[in-house]
PDB file of N, CA, C and O in Angstrom:
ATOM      1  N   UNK A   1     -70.029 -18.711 292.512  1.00  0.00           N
ATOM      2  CA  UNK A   1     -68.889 -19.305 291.821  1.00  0.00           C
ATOM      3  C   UNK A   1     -69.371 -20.513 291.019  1.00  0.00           C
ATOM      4  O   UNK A   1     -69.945 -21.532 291.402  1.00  0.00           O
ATOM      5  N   UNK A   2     -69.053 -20.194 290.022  1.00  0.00           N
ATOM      6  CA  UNK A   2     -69.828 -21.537 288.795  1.00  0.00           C
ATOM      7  C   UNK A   2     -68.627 -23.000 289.259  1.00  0.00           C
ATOM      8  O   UNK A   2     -67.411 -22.996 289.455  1.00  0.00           O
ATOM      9  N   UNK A   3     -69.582 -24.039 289.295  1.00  0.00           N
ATOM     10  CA  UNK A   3     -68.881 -25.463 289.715  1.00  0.00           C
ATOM     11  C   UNK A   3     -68.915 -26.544 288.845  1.00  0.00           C
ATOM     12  O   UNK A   3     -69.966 -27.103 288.532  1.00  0.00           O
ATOM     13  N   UNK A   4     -67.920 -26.837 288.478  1.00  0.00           N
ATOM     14  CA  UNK A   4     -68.320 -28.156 287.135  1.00  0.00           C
ATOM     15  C   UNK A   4     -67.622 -29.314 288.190  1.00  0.00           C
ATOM     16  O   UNK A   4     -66.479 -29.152 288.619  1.00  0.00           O
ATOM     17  N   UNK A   5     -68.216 -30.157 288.447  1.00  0.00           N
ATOM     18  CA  UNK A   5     -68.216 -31.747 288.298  1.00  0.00           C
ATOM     19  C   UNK A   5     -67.489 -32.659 287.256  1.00  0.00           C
ATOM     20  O   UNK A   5     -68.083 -32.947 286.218  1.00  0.00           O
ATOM     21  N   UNK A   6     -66.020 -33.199 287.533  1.00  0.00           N
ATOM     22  CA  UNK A   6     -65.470 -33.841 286.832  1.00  0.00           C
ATOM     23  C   UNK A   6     -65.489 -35.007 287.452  1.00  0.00           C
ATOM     24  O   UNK A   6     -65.378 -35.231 288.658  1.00  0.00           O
ATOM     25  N   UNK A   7     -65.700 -36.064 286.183  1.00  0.00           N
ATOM     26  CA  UNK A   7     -65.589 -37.447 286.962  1.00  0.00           C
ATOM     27  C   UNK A   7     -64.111 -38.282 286.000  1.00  0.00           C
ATOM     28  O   UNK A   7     -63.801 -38.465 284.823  1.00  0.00           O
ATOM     29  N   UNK A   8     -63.769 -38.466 286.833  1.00  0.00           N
ATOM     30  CA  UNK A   8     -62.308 -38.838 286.817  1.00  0.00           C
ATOM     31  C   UNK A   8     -62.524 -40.527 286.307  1.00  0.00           C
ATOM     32  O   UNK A   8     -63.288 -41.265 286.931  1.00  0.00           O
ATOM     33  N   UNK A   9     -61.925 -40.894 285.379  1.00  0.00           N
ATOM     34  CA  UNK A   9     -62.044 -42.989 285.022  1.00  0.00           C
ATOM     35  C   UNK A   9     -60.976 -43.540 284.886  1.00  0.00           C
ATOM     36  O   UNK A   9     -60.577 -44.512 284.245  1.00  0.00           O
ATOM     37  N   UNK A  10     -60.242 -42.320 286.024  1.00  0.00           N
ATOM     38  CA  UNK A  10     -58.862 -43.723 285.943  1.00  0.00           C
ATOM     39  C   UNK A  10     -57.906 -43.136 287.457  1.00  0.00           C
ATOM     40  O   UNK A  10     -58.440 -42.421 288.305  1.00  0.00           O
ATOM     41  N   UNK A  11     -56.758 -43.506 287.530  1.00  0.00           N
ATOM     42  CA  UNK A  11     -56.068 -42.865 288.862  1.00  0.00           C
ATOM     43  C   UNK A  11     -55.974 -41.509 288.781  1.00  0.00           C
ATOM     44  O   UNK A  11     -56.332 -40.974 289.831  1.00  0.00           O
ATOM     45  N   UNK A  12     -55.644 -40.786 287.969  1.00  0.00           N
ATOM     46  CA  UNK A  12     -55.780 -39.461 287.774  1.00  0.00           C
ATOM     47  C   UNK A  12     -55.457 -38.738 286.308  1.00  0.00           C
ATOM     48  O   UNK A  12     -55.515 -39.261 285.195  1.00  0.00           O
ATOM     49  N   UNK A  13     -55.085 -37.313 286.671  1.00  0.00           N
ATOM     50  CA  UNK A  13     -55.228 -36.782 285.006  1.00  0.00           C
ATOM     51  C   UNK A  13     -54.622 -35.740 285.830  1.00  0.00           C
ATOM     52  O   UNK A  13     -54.856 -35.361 286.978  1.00  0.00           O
ATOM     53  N   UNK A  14     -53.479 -35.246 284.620  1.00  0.00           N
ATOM     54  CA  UNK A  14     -52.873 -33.366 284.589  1.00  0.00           C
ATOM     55  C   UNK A  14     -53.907 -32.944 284.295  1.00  0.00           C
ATOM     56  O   UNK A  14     -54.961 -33.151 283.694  1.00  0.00           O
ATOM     57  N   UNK A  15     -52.999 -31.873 285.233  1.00  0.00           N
ATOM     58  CA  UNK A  15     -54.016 -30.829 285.095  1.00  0.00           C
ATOM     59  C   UNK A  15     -53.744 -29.693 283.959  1.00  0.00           C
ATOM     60  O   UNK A  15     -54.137 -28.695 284.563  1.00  0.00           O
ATOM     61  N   UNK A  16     -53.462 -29.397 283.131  1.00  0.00           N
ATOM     62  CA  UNK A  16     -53.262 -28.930 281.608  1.00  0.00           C
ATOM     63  C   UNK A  16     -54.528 -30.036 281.079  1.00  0.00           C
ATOM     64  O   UNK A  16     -55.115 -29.442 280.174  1.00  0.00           O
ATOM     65  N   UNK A  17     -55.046 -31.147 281.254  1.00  0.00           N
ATOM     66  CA  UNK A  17     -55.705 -31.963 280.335  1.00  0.00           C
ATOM     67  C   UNK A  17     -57.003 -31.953 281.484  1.00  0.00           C
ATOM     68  O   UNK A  17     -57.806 -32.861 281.269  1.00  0.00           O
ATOM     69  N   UNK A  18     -57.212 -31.399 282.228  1.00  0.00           N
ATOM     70  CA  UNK A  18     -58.396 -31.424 283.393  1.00  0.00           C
ATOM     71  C   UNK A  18     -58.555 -29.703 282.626  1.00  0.00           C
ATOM     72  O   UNK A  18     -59.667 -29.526 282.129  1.00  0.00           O
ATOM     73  N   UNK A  19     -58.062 -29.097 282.565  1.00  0.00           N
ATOM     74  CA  UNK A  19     -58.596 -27.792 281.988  1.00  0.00           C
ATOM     75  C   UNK A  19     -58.998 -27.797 280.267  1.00  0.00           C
ATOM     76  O   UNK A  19     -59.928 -27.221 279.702  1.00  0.00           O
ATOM     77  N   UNK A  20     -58.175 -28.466 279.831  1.00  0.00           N
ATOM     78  CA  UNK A  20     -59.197 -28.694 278.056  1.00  0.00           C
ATOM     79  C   UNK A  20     -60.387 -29.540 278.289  1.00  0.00           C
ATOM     80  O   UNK A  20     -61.475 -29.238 277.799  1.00  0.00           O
ATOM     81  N   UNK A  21     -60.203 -30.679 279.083  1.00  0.00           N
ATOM     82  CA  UNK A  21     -61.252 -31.720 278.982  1.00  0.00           C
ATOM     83  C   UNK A  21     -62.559 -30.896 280.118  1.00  0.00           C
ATOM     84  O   UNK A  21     -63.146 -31.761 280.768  1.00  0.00           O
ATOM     85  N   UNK A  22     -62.965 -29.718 280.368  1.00  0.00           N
ATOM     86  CA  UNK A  22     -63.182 -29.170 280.953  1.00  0.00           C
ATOM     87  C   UNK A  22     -64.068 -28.067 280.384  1.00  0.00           C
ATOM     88  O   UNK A  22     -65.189 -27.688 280.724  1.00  0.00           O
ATOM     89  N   UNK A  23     -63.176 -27.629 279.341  1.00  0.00           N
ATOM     90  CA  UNK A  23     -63.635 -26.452 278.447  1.00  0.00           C
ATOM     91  C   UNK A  23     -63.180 -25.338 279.291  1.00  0.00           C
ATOM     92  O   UNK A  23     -64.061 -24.496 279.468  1.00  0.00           O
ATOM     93  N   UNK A  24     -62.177 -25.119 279.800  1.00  0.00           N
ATOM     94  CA  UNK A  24     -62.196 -24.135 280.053  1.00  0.00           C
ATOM     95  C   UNK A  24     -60.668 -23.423 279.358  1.00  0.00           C
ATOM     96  O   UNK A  24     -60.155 -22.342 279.647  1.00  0.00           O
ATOM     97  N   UNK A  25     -60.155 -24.556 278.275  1.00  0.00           N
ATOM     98  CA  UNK A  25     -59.235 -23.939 277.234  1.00  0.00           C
ATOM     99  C   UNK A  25     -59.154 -24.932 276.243  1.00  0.00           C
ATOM    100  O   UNK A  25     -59.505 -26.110 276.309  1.00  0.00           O
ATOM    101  N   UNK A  26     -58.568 -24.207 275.168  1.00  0.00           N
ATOM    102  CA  UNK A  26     -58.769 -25.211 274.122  1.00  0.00           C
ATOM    103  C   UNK A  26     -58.120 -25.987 274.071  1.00  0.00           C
ATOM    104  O   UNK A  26     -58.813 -26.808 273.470  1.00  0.00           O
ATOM    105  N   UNK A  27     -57.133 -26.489 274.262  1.00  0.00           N
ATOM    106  CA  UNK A  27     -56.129 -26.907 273.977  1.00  0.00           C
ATOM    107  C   UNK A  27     -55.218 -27.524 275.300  1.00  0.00           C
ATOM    108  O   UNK A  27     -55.315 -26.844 276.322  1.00  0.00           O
ATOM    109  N   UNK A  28     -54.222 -28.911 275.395  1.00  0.00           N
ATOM    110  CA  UNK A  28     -53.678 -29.231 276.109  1.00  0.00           C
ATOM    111  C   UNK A  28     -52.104 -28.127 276.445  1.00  0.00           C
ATOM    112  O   UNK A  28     -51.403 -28.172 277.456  1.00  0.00           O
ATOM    113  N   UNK A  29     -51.928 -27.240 275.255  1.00  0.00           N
ATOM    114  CA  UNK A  29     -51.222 -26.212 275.282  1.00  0.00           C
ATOM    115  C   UNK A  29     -51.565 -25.135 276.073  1.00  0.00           C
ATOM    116  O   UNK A  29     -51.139 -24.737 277.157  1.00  0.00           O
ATOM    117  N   UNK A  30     -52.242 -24.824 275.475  1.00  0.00           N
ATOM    118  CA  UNK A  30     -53.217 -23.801 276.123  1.00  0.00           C
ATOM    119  C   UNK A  30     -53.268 -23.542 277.599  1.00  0.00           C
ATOM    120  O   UNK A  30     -53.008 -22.479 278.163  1.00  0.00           O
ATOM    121  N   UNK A  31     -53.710 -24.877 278.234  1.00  0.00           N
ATOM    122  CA  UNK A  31     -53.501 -25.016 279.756  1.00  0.00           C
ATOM    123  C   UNK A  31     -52.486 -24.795 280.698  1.00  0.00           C
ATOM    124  O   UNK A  31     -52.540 -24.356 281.847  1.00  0.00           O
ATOM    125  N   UNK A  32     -50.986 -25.410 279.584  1.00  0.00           N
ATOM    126  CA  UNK A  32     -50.141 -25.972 280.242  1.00  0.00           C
ATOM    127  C   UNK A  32     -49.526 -24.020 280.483  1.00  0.00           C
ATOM    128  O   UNK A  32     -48.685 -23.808 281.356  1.00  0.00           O
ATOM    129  N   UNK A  33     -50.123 -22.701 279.539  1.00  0.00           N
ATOM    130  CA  UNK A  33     -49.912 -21.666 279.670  1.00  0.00           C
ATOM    131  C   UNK A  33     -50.726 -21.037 280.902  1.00  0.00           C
ATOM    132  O   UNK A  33     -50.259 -20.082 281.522  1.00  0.00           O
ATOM    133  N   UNK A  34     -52.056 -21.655 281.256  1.00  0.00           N
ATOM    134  CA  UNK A  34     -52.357 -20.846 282.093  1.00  0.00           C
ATOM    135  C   UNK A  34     -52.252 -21.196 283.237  1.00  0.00           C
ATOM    136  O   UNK A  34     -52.289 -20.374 284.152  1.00  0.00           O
ATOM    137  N   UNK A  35     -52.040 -22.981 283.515  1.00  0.00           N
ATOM    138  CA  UNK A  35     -51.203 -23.115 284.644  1.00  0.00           C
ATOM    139  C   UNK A  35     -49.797 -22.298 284.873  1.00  0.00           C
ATOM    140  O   UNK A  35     -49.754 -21.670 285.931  1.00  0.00           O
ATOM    141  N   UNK A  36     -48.813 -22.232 284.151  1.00  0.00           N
ATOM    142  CA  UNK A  36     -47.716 -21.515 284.305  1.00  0.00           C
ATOM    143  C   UNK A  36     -47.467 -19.748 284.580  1.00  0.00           C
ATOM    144  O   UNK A  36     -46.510 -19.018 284.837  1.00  0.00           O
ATOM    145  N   UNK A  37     -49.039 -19.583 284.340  1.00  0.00           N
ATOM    146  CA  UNK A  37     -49.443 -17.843 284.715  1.00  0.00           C
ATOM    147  C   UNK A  37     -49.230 -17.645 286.067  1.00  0.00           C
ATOM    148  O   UNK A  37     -48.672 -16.653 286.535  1.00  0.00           O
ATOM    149  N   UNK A  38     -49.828 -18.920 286.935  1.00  0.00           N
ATOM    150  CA  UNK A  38     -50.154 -18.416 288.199  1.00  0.00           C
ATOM    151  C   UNK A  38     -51.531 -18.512 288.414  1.00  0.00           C
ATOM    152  O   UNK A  38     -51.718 -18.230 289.598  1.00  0.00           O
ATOM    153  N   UNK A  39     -52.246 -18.687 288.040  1.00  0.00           N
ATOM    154  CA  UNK A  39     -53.827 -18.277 287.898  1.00  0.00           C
ATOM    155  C   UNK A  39     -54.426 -19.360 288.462  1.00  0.00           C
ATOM    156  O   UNK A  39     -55.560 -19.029 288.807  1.00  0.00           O
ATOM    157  N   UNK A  40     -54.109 -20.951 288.819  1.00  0.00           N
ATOM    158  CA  UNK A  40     -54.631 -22.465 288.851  1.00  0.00           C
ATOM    159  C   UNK A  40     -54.541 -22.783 290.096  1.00  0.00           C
ATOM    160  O   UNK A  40     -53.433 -23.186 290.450  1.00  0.00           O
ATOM    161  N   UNK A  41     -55.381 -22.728 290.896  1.00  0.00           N
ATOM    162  CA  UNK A  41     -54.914 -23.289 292.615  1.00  0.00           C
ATOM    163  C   UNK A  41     -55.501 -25.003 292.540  1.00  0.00           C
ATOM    164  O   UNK A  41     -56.530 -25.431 292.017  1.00  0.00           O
ATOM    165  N   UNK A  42     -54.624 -25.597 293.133  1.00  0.00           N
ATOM    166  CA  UNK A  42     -55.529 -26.693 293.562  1.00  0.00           C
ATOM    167  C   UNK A  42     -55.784 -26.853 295.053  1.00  0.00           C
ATOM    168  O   UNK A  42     -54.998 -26.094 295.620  1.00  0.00           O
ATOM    169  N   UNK A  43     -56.502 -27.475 295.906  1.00  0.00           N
ATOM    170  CA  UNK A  43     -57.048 -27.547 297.135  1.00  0.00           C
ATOM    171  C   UNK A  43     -56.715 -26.212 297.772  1.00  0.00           C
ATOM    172  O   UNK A  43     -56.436 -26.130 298.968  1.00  0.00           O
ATOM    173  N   UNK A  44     -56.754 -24.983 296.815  1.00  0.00           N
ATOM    174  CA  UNK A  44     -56.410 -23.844 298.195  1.00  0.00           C
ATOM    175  C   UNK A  44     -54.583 -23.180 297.745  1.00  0.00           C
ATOM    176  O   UNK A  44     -54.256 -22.048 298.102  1.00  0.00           O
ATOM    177  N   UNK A  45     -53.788 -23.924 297.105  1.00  0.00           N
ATOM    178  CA  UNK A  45     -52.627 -23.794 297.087  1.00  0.00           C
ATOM    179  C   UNK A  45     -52.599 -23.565 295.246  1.00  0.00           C
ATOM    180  O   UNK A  45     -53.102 -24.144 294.283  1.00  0.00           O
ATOM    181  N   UNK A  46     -51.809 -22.520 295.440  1.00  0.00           N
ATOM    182  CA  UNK A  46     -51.324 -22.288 294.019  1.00  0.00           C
ATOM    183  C   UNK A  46     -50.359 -23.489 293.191  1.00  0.00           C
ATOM    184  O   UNK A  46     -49.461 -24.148 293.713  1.00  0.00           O
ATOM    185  N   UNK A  47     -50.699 -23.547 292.128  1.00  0.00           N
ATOM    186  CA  UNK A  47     -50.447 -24.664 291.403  1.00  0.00           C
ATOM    187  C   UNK A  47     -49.127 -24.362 290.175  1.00  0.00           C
ATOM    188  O   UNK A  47     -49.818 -24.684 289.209  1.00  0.00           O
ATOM    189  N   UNK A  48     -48.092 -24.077 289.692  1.00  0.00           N
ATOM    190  CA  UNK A  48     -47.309 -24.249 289.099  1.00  0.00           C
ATOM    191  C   UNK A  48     -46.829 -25.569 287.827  1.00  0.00           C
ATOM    192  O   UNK A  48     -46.630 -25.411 286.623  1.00  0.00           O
ATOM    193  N   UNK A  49     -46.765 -26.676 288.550  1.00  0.00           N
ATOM    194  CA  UNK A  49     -46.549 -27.915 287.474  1.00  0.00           C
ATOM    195  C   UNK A  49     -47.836 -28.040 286.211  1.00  0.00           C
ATOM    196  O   UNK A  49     -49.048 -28.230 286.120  1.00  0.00           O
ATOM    197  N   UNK A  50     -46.908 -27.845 285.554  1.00  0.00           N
ATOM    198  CA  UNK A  50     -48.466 -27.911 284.351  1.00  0.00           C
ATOM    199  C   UNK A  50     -48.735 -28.957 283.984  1.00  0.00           C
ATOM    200  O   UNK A  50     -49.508 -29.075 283.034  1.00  0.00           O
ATOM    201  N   UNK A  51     -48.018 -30.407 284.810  1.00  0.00           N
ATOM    202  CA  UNK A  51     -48.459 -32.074 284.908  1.00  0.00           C
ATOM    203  C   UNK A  51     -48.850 -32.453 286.041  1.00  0.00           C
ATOM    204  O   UNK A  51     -48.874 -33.668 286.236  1.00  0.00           O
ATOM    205  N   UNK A  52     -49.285 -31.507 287.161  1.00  0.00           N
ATOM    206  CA  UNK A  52     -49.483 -32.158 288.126  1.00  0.00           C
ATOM    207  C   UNK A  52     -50.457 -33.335 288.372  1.00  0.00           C
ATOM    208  O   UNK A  52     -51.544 -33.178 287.817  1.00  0.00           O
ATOM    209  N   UNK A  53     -50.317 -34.449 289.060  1.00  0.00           N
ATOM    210  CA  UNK A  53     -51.548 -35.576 289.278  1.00  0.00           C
ATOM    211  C   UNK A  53     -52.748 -35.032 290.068  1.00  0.00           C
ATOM    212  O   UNK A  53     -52.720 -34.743 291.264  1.00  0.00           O
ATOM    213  N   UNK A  54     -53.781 -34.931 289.266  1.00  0.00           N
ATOM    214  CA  UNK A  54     -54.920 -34.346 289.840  1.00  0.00           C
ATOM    215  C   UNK A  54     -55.914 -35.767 289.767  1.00  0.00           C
ATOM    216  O   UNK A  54     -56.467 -36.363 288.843  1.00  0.00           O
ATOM    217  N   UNK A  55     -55.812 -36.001 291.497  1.00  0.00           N
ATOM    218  CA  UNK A  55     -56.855 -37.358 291.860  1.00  0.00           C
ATOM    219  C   UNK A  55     -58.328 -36.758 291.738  1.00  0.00           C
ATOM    220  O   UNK A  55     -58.695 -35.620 291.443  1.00  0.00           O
ATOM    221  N   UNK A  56     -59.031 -37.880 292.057  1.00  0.00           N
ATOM    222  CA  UNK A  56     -60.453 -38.011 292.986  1.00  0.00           C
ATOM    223  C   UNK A  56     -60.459 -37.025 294.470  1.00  0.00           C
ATOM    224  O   UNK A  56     -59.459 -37.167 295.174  1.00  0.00           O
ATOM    225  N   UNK A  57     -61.296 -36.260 294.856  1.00  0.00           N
ATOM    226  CA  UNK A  57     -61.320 -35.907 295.962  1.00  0.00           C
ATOM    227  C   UNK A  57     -60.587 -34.630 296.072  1.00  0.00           C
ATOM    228  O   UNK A  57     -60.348 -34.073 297.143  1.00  0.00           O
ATOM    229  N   UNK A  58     -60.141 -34.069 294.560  1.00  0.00           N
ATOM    230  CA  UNK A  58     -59.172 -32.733 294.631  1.00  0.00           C
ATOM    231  C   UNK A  58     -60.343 -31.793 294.053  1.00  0.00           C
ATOM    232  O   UNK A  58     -61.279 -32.151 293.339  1.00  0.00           O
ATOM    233  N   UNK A  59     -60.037 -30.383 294.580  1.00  0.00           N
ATOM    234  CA  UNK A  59     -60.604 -29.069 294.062  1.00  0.00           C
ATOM    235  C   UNK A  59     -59.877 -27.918 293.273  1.00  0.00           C
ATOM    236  O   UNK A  59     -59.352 -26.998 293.899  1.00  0.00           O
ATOM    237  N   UNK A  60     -59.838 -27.981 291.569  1.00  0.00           N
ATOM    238  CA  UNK A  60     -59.352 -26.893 291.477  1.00  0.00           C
ATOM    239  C   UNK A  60     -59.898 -25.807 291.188  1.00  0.00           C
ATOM    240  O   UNK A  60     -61.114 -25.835 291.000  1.00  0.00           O
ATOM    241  N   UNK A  61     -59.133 -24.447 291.058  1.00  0.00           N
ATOM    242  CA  UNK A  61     -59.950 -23.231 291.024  1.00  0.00           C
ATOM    243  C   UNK A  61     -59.032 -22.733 290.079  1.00  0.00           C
ATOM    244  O   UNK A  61     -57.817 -22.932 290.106  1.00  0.00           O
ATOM    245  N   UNK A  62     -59.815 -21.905 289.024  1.00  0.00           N
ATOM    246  CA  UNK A  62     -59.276 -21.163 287.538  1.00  0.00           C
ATOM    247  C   UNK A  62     -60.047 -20.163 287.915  1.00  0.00           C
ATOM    248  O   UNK A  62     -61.175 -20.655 287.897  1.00  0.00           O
ATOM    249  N   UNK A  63     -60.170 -18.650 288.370  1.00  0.00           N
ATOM    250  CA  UNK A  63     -60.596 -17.834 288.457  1.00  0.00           C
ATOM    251  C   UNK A  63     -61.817 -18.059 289.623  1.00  0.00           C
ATOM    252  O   UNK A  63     -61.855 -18.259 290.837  1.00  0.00           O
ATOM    253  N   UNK A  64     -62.796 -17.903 288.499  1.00  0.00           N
ATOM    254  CA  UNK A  64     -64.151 -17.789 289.584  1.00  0.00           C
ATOM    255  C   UNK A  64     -64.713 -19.317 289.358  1.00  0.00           C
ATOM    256  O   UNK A  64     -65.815 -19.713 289.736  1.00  0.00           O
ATOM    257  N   UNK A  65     -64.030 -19.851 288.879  1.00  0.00           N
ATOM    258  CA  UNK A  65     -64.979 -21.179 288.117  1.00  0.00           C
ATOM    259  C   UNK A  65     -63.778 -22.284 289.143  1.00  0.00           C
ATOM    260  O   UNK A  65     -62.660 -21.793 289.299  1.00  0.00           O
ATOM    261  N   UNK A  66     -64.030 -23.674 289.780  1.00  0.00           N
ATOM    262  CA  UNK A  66     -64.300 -24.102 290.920  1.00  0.00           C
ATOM    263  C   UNK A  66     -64.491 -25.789 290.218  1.00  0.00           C
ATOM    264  O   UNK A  66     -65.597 -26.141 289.807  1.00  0.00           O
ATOM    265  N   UNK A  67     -63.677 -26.419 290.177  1.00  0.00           N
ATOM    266  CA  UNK A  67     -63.574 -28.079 289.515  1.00  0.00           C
ATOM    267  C   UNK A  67     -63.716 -28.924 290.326  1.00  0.00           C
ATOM    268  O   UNK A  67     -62.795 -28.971 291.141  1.00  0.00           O
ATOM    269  N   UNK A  68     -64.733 -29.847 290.497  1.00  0.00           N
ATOM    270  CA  UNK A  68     -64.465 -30.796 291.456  1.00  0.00           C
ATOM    271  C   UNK A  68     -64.307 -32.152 290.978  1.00  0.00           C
ATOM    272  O   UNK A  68     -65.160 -32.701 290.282  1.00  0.00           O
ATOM    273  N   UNK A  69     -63.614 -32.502 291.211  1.00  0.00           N
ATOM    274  CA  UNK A  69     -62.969 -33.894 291.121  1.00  0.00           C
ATOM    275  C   UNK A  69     -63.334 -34.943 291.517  1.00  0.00           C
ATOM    276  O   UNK A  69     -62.807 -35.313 292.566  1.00  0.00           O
ATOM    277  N   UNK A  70     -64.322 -35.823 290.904  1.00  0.00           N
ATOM    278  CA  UNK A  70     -64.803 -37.250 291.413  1.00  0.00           C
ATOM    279  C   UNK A  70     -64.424 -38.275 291.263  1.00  0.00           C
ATOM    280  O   UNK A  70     -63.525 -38.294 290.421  1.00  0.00           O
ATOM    281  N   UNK A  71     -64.742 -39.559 291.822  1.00  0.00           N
ATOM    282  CA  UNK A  71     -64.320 -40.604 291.145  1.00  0.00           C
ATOM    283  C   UNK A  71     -65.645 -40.894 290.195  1.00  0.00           C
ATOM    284  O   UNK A  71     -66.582 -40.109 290.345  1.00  0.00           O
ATOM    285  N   UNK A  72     -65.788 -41.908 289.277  1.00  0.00           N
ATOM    286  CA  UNK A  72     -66.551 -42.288 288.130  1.00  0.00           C
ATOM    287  C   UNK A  72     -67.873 -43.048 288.479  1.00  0.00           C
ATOM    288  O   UNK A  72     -67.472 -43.642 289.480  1.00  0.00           O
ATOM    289  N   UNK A  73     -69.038 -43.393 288.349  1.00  0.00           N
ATOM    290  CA  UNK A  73     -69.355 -44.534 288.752  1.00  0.00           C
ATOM    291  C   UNK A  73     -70.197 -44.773 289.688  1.00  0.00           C
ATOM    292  O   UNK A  73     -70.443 -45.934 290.014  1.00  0.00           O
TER     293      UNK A  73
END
């Protein structure tokens, strides 16, 4: 499962803008569609809000590809 390393520089970030800033869509639109597919788990749990607050210390998963969430620094 491919793993990208995000480092987070502030309290947190949606997740529609954790998936462009990510590359894994183009667009803050874009995201806010494939969160709303169904397709976006975070820690294990399917994800719906296409603003959810995605901290430090969270894991999301878009298919086979696996986000981890750091703090900065």
């Amino acid at each position: 499962m491919p793993q990208i390393d995000f480092e987070l520089d502030r309290d947190y970030i949606e997740l529609n803008q954790l998936l462009k800033l990510t590359g894994l869509c183009d667009s803050g639109g874009q995201g806010k569609m494939i969160v709303a597919s169904g397709e976006v788990y975070v820690d294990g749990q399917q994800e719906l809000r296409k603003t959810c607050k995605i901290h430090a210390g969270q894991v999301v998963r878009l298919e086979d590809v696996e986000i981890r969430v750091v703090e900065s620094g």
